[in-house]
C-alpha positions as CSV (number, residue, x, y, z in Angstrom):
1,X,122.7,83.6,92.9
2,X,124.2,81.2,95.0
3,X,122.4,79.9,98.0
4,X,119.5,82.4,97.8
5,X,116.4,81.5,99.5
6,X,113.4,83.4,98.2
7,X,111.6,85.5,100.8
8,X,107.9,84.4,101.9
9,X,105.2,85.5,103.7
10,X,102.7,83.7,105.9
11,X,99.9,85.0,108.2
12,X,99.0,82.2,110.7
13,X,96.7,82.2,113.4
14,X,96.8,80.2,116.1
15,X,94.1,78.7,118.2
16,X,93.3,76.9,121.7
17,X,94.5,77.9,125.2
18,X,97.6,80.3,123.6
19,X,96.9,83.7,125.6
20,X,98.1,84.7,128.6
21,X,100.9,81.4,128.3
22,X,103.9,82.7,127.2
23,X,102.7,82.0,123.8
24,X,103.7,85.3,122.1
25,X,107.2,85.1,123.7
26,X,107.6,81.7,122.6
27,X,107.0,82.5,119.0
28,X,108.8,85.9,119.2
29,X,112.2,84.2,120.5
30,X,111.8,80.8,118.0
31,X,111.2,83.4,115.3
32,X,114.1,85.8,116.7
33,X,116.4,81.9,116.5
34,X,115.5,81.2,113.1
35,X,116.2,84.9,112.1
36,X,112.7,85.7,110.9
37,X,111.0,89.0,110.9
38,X,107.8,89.8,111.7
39,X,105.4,89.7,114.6
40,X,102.8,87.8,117.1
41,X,99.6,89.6,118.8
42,X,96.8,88.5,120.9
43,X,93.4,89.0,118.7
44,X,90.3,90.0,120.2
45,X,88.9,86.3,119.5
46,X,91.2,84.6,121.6
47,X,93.7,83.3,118.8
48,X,97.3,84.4,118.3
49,X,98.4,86.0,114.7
50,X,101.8,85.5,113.6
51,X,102.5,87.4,110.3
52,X,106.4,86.0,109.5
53,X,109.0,86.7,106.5
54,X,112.0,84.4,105.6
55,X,112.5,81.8,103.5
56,X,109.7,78.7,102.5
57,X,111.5,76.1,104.9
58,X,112.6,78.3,107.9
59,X,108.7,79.5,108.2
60,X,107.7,75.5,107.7
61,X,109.6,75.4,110.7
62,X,108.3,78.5,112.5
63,X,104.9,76.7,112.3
64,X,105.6,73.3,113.3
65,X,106.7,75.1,116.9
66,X,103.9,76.8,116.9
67,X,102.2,74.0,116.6
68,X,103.5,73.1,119.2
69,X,103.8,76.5,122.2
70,X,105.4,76.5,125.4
71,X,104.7,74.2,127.9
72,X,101.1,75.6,129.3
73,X,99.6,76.0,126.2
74,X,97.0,73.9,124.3
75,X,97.2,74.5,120.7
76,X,94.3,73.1,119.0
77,X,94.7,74.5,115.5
78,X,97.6,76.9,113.5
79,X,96.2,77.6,110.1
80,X,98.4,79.6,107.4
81,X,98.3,80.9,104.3
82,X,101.2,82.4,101.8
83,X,101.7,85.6,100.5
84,X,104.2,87.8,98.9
85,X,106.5,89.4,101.4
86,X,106.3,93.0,101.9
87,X,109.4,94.0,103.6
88,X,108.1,95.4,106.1
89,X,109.5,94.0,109.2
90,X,112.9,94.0,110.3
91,X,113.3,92.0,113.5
92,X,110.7,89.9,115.4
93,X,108.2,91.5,117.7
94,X,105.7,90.1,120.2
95,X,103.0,93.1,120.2
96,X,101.0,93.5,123.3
């Protein structure tokens, strides 16, 4: 098929000063942007999880801005790992 992208999966967790900054919403509009569904939470721990489902590059992409946050955040760390997408999602969502 003609300029099909094969659909991943990653679940990345973010960690540093990223709750209670705006650092759900950031992800959940970037990720809304790049058309990629899926969601952010707060975890108990202080990190951010961001389960996501699109194509290899766009989620490349997801976590480099991540990497990144909105302006009052302090990432220190976003580590991911792939898996096989489930379907699940439709949409982006930051969960509260």
């Amino acid at each position: 098929m003609v300029g099909y992208r094969k659909r991943r999966r990653i679940i990345a967790l973010a960690k540093g000063r990223v709750q209670g900054v705006g650092y759900r919403a950031f992800c959940a509009d970037h990720a809304m942007r790049l058309n990629v569904d899926g969601y952010a939470k707060n975890l108990p721990d202080g990190r951010v999880e961001v389960v996501a489902e699109c194509d290899e590059g766009t989620l490349r992409q997801l976590v480099e801005l991540m990497r990144e946050g909105p302006a009052f955040a302090r990432v220190e760390d976003v580590a991911f790992r792939w898996e096989e997408p489930t379907g699940e999602y439709r949409g982006f969502e930051a969960v509260i």
